[in-house]
VEXVOVEX-907947 format. One record per residue: residue in three letters; x, y, z of N, C-alpha, C in turn. Coordinates in pm, 1 decimal. Atoms other than C-alpha are relative to their C-alpha. Example, Ala and Ser with C-alpha at 12.3 -4.5 7.8 and 13.67 -1.06 7.14 Angstrom:
BEGIN
+-------+----------+----------+----------+----------+----------+----------+----------+----------+----------+
| dotor |    neast |   nnorth |      nup |   caeast |  canorth |     caup |    ceast |   cnorth |      cup |
+-------+----------+----------+----------+----------+----------+----------+----------+----------+----------+
|   ala |     89.0 |   -119.0 |      0.0 |   1230.0 |   -450.0 |    780.0 |     90.0 |    120.0 |      0.0 |
|   ser |    -82.0 |   -119.0 |     -6.0 |   1367.0 |   -106.0 |    714.0 |    -77.0 |    109.0 |     73.0 |
+-------+----------+----------+----------+----------+----------+----------+----------+----------+----------+
***
This chain:
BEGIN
+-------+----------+----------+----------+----------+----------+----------+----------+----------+----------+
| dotor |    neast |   nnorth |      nup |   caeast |  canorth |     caup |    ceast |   cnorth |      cup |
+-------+----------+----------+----------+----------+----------+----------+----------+----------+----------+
|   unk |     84.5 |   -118.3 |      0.0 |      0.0 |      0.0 |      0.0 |     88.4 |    123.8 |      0.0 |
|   unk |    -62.1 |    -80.9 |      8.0 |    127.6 |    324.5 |   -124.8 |     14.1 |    102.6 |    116.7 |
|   unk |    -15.6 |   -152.2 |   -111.8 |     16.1 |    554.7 |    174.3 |     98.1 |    -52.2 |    123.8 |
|   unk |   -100.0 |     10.8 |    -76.0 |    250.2 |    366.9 |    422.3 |    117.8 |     40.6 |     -2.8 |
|   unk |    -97.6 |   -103.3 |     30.2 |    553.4 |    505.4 |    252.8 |     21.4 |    115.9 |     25.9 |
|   unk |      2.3 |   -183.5 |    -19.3 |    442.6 |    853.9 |    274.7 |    -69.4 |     20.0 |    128.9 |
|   unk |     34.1 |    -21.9 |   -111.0 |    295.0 |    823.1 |    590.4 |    139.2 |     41.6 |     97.2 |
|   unk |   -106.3 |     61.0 |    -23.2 |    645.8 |    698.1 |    714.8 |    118.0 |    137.5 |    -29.5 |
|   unk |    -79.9 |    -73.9 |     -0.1 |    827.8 |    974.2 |    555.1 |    -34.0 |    129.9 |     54.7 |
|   unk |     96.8 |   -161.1 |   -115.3 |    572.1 |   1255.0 |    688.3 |    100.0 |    -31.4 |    120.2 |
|   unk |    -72.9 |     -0.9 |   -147.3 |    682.4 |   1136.7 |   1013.7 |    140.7 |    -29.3 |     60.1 |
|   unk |   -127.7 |     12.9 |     19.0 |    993.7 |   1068.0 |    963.2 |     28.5 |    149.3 |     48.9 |
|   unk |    -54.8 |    -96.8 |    -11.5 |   1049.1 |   1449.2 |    892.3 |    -62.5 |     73.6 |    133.8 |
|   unk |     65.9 |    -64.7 |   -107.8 |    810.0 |   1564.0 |   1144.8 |      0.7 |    -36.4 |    181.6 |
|   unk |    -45.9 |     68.1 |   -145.0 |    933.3 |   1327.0 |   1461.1 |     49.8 |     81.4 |    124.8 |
|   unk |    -75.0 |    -86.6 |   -119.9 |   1155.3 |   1537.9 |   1606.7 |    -43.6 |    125.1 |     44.6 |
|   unk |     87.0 |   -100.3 |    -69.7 |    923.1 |   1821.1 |   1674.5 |    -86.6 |    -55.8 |    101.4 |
|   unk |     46.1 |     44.9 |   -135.7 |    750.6 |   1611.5 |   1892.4 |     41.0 |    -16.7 |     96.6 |
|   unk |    -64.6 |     23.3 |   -153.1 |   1030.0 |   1571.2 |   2170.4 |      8.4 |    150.8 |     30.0 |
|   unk |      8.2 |   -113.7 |    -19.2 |   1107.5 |   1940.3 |   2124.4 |    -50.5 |    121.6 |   -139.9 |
|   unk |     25.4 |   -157.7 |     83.2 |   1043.8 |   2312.6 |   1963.0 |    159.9 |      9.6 |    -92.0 |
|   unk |    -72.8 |    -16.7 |     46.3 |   1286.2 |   2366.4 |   1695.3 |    134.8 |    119.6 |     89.3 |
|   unk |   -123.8 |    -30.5 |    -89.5 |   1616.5 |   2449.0 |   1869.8 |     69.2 |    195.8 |    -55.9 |
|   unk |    -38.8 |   -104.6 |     17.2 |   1730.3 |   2725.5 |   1617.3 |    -81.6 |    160.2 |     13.3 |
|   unk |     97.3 |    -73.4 |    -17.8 |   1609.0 |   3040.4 |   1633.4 |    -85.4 |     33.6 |   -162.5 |
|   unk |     80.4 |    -49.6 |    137.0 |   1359.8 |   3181.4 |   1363.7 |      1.8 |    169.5 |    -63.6 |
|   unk |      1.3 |   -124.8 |    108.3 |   1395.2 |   3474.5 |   1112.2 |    -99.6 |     93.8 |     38.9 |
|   unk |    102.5 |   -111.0 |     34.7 |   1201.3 |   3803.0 |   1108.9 |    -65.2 |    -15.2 |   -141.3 |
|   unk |     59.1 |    -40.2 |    154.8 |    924.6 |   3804.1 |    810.6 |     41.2 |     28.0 |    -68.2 |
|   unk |    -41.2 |     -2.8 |    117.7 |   1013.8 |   3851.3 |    482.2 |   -104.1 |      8.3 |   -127.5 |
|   unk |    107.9 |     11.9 |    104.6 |    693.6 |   3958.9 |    295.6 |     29.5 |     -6.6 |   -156.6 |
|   unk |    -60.2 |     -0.5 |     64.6 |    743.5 |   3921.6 |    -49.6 |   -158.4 |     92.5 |    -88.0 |
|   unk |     97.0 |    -79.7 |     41.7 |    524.3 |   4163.3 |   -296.4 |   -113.2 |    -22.8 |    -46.9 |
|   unk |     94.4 |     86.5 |     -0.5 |    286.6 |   3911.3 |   -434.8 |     12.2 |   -156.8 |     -9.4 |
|   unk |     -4.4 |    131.1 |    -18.4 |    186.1 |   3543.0 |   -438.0 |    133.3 |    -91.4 |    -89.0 |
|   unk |   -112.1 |     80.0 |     64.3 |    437.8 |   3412.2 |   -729.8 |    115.7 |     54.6 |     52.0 |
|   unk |   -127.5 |    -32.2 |    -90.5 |    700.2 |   3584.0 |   -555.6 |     12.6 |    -63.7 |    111.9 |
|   unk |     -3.6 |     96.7 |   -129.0 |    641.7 |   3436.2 |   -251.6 |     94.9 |   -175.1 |    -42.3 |
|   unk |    -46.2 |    144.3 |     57.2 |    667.3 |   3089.8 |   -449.3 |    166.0 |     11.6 |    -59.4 |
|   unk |   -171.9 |    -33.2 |    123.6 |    968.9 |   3180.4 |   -658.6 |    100.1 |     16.2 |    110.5 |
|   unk |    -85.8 |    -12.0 |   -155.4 |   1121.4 |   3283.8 |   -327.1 |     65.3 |   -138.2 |     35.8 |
|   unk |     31.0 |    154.5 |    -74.0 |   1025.2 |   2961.1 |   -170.6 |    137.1 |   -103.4 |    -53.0 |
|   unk |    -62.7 |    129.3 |     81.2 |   1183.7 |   2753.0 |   -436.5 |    121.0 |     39.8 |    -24.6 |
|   unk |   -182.1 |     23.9 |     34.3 |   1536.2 |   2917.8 |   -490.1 |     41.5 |     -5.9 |    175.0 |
|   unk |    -28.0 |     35.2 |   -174.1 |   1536.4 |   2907.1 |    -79.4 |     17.2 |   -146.6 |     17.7 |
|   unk |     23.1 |    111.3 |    -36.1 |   1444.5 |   2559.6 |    -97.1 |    154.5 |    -92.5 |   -144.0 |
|   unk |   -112.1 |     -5.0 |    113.0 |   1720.1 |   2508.4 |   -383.9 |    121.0 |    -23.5 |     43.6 |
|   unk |   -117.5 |    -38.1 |    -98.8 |   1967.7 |   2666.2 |   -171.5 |      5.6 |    -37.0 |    143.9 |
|   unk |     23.0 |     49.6 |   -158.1 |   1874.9 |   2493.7 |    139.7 |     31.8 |    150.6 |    116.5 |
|   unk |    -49.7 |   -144.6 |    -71.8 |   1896.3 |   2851.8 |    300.1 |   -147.8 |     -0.7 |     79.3 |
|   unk |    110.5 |    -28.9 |   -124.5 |   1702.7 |   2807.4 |    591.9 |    -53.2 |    119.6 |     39.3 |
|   unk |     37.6 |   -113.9 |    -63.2 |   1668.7 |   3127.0 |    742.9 |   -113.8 |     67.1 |   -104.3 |
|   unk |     75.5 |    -38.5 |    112.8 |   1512.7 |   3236.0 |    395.3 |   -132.5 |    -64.1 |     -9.1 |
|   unk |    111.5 |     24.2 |    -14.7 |   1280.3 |   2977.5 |    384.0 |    -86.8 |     37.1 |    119.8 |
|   unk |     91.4 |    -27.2 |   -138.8 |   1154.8 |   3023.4 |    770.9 |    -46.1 |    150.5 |    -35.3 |
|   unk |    -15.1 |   -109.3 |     14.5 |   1166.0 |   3392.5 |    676.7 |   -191.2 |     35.4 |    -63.5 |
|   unk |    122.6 |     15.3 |     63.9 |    814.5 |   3308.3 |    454.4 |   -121.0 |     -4.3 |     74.5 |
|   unk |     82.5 |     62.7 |    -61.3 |    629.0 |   3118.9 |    714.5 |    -29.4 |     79.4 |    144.9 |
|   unk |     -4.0 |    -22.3 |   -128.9 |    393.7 |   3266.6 |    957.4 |    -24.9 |    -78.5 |     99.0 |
|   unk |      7.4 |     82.7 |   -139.7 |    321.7 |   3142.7 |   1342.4 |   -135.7 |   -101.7 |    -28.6 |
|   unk |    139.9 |     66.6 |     -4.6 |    -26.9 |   2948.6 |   1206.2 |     10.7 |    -71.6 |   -126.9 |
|   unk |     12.9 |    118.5 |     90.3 |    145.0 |   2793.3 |    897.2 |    -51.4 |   -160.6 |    -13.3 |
|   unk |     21.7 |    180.5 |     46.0 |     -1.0 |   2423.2 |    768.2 |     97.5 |    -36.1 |   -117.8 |
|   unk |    -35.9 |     94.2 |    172.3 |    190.2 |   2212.5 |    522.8 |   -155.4 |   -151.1 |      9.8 |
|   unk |    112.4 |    110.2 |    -22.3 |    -69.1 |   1928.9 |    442.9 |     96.5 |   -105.0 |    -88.9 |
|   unk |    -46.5 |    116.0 |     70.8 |    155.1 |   1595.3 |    306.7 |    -23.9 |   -125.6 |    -71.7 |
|   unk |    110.4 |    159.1 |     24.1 |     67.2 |   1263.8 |    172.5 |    -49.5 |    -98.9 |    118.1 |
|   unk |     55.5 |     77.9 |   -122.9 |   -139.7 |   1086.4 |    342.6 |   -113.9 |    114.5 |     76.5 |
|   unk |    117.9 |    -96.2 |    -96.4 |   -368.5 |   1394.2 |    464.4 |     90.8 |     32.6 |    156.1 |
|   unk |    -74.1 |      2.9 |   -118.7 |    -86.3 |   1416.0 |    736.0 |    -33.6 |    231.0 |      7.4 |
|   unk |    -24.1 |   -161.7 |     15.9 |    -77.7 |   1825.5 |    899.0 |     84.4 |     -2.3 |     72.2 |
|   unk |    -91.6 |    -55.8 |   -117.3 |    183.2 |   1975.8 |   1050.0 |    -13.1 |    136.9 |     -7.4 |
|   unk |     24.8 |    -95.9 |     10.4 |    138.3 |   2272.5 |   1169.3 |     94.7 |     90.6 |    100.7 |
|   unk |    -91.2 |    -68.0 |    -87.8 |    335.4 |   2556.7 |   1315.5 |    103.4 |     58.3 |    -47.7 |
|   unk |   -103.6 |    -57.9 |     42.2 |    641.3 |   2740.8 |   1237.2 |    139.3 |    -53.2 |     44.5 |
|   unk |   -111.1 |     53.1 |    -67.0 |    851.3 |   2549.7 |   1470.2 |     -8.3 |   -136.9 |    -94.5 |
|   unk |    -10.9 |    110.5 |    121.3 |    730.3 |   2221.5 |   1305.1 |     66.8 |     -3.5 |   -137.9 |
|   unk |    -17.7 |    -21.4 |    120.2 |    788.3 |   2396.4 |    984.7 |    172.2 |    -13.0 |     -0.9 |
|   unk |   -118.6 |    -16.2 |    -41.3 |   1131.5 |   2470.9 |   1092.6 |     49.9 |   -120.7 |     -2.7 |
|   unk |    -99.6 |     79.5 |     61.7 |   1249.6 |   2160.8 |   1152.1 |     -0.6 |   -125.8 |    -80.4 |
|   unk |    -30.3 |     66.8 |     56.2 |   1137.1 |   2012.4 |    873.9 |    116.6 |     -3.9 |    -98.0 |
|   unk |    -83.7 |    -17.9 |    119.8 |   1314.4 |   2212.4 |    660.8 |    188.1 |     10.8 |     80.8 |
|   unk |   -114.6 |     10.8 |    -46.1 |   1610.0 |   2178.4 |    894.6 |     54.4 |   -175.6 |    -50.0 |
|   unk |    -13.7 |    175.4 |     22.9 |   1590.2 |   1769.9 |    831.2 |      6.9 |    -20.9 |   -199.2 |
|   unk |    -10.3 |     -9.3 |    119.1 |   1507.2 |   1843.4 |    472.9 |    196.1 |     16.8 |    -88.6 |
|   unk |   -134.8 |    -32.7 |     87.2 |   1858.7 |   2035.1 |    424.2 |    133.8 |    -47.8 |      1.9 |
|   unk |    -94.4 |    109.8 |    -22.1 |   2067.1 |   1814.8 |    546.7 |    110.4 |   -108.7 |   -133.9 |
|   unk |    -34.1 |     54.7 |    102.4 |   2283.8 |   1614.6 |    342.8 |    -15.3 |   -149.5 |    -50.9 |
|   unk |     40.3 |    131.1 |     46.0 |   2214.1 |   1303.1 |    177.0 |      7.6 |   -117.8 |     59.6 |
|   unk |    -82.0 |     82.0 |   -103.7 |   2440.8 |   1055.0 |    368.3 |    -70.3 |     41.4 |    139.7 |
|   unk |     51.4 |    -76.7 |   -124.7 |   2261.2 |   1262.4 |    684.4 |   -189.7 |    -39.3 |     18.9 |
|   unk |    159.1 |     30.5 |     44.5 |   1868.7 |   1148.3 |    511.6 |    -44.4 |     98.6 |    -43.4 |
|   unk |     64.7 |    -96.5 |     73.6 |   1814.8 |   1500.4 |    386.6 |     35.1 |     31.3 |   -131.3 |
|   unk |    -22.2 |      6.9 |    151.0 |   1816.1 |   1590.9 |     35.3 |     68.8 |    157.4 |    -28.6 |
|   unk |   -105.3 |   -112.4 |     82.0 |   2073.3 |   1914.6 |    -28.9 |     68.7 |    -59.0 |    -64.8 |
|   unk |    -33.2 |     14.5 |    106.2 |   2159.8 |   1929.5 |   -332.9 |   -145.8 |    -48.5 |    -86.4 |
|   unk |    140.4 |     32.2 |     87.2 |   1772.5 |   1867.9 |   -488.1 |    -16.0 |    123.1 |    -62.2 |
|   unk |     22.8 |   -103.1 |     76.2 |   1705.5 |   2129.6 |   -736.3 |   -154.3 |    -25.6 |    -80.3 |
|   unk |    149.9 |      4.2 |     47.7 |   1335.0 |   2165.1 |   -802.8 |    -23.4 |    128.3 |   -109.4 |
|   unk |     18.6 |    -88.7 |    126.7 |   1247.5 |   2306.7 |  -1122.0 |   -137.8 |    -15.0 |    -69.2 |
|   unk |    164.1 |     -4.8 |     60.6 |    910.7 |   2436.7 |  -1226.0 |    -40.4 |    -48.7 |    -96.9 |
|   unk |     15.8 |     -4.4 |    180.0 |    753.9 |   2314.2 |  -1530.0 |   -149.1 |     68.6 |     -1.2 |
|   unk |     97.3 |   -127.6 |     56.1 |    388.1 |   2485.4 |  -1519.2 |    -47.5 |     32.9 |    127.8 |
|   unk |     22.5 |    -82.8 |    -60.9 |    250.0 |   2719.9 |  -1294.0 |    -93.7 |     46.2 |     25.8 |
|   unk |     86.9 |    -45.3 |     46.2 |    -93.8 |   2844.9 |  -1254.7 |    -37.0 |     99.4 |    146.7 |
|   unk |     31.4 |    -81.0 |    -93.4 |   -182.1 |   3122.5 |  -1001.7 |   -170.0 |     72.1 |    -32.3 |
|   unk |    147.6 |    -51.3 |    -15.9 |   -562.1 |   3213.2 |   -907.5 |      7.2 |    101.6 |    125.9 |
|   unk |     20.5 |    -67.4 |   -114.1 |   -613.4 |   3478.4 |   -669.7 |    172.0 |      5.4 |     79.1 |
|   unk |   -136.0 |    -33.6 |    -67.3 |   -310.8 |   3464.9 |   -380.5 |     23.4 |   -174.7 |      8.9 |
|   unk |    -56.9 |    124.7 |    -56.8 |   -282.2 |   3101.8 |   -413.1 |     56.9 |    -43.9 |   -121.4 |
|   unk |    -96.7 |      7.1 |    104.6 |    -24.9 |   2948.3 |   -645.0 |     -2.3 |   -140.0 |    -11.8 |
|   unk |    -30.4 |    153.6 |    -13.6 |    -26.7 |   2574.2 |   -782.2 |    131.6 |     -0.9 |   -140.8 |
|   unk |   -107.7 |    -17.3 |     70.1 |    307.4 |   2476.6 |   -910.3 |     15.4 |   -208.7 |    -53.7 |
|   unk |     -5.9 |    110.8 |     39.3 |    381.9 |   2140.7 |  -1127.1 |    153.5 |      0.0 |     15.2 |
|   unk |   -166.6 |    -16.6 |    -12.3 |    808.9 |   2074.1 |  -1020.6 |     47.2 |   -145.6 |    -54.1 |
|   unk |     -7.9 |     94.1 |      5.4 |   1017.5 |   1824.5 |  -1123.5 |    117.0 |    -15.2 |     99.1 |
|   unk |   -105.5 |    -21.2 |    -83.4 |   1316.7 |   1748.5 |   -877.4 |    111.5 |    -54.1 |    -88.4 |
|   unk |    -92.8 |     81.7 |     93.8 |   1678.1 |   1661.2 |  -1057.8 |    142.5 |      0.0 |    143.1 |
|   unk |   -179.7 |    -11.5 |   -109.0 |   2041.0 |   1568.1 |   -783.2 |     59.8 |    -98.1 |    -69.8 |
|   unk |    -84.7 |    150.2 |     12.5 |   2306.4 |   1378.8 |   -841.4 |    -12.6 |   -118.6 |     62.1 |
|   unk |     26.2 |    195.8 |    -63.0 |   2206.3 |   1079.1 |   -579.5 |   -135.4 |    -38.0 |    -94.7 |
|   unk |    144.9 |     35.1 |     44.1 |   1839.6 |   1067.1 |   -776.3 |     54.6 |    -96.3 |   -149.6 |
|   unk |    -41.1 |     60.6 |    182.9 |   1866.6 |    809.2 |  -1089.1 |    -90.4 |     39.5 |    -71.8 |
|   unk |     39.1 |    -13.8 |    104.9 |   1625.9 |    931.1 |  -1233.9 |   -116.1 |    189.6 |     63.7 |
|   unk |      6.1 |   -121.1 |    -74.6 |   1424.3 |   1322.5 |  -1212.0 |   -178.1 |    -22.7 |     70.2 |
|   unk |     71.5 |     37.6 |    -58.4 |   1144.8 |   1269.2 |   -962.2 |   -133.2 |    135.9 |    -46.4 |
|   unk |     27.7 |    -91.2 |     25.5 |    848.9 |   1466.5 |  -1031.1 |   -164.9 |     43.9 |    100.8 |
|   unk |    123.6 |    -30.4 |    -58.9 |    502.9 |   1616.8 |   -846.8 |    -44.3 |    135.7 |      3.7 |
|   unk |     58.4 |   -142.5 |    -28.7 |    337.6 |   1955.7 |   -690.7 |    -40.5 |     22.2 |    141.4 |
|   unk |     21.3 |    -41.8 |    -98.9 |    260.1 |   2180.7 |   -456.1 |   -118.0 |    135.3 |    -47.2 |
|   unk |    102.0 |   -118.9 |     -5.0 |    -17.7 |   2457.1 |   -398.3 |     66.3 |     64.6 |    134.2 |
|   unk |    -10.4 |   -111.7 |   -109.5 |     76.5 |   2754.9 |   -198.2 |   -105.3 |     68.9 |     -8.4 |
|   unk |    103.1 |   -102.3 |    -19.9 |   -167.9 |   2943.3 |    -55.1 |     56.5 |    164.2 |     53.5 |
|   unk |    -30.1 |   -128.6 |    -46.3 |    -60.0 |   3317.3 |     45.8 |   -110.7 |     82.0 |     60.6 |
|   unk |    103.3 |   -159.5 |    -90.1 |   -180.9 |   3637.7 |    274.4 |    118.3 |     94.6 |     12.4 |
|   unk |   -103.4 |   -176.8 |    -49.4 |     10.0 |   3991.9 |    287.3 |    121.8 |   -100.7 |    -36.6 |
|   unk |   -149.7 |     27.0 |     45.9 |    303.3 |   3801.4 |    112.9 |     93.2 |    -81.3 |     50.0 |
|   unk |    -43.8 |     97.9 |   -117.3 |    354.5 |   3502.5 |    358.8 |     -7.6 |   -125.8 |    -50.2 |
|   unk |     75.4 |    104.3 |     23.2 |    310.1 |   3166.8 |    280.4 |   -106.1 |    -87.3 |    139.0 |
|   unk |     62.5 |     62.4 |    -88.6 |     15.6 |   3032.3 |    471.9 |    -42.9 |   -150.8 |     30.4 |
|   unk |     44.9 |    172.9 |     -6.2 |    -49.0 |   2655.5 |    396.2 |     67.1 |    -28.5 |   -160.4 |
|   unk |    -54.2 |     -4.1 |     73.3 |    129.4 |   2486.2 |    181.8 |    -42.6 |   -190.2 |    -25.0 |
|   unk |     46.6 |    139.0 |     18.6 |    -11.9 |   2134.9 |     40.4 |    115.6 |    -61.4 |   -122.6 |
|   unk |    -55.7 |     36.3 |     81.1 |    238.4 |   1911.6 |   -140.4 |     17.4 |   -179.1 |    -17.0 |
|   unk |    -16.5 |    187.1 |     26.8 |    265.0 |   1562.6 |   -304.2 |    145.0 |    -50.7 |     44.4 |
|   unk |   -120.0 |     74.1 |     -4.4 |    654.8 |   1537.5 |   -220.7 |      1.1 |   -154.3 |     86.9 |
|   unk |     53.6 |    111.7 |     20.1 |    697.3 |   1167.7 |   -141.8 |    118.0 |    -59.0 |      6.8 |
|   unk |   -122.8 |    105.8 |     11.9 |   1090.7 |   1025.1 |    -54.1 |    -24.7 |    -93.2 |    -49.7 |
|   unk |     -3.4 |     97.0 |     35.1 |    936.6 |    707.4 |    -83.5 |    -29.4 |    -36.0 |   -150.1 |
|   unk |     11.3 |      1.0 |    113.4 |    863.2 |    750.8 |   -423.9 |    148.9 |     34.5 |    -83.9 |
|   unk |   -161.4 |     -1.4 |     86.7 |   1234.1 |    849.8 |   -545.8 |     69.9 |   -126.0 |     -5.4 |
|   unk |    -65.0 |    135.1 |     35.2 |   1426.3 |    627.2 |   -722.6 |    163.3 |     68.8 |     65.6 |
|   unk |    -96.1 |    -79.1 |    -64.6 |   1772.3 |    717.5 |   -577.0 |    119.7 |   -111.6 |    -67.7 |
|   unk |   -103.7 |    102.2 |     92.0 |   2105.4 |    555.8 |   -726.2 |     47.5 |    -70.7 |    108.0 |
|   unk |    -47.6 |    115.3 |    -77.8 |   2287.4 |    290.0 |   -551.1 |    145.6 |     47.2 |     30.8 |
+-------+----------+----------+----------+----------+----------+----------+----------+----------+----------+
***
C-alpha cells in the first residue's frame, strides 16, 4: 500500500518536533510583494537549502498538508522540517535537490506549481506539486505531493 511510505516519511520528517520546539532560532518576516514571488522565493530558498530564507516566509499558524492527509502545523514544526530536509544526503536530507518548475498556474493569492526534482544521488528526475496558498506576502499553507518514498535514488 502506497500511503505507508508517505505516511512513514511525513513522520519521519516531522518526529523530532515532537520531543522538542525547533532548537534554532527563527527569522524576522520577509513579505514578499505578491503570491508568485512568494513561491519563486520559496523555491530558490528551498534550492539553496537557506534556511533562514525559507523560515523567513512562514507565519506562526502555517499548515503544510503531506501525503497521506498528514498536517503539520506551526512554524517550529515547519522549521524543523526544513532543517531535516537540508541536510545532506548521507545525513537522510536531500541538499543538493534542485526543483524546477515546469507549469505554474496562479488564481487569486494562491499558487499551484507542477516541479520536477533533478540531484546527483536521484537516478532518475522525480516529479510532483505543490499549492501555496498566500496572505500579505507570507506563505500560509502549503499542500504538497513530495513523497521520498517515491524516489528512485542511485545505488
Amino acid at each position: 500500500m502506497r500511503i505507508i511510505p508517505a505516511v512513514c516519511a511525513a513522520l519521519a520528517l516531522a518526529l523530532p518536533v515532537l520531543a522538542q520546539e525547533n532548537p534554532r532560532k527563527l527569522p524576522a518576516y520577509v513579505p514578499q510583494p505578491n503570491a508568485e514571488m512568494v513561491t519563486f522565493e520559496h523555491l530558490d530558498a528551498l534550492n539553496a537549502c537557506d534556511w533562514d530564507r525559507l523560515m523567513a516566509q512562514y507565519p506562526e499558524e502555517v499548515l503544510f498538508v503531506v501525503p497521506g492527509g498528514i498536517w503539520l502545523e506551526g512554524r517550529g514544526a515547519i522549521g524543523e522540517v526544513f532543517t531535516n530536509f537540508c541536510r545532506s544526503r548521507s545525513q537522510g536530507g536531500f541538499r543538493g535537490a534542485t526543483f524546477i518548475p515546469e507549469k505554474v498556474k496562479t488564481v487569486g493569492d494562491t499558487v499551484s506549481v507542477s516541479w520536477r526534482v533533478e540531484a546527483e544521488w536521484l537516478a532518475e528526475p522525480y516529479k510532483g506539486a505543490d499549492a501555496y496558498v498566500t496572505r500579505d506576502g507570507l506563505l500560509y499553507v502549503q499542500v504538497t505531493t513530495f513523497d521520498p518514498a517515491e524516489m528512485q535514488f542511485k545505488e
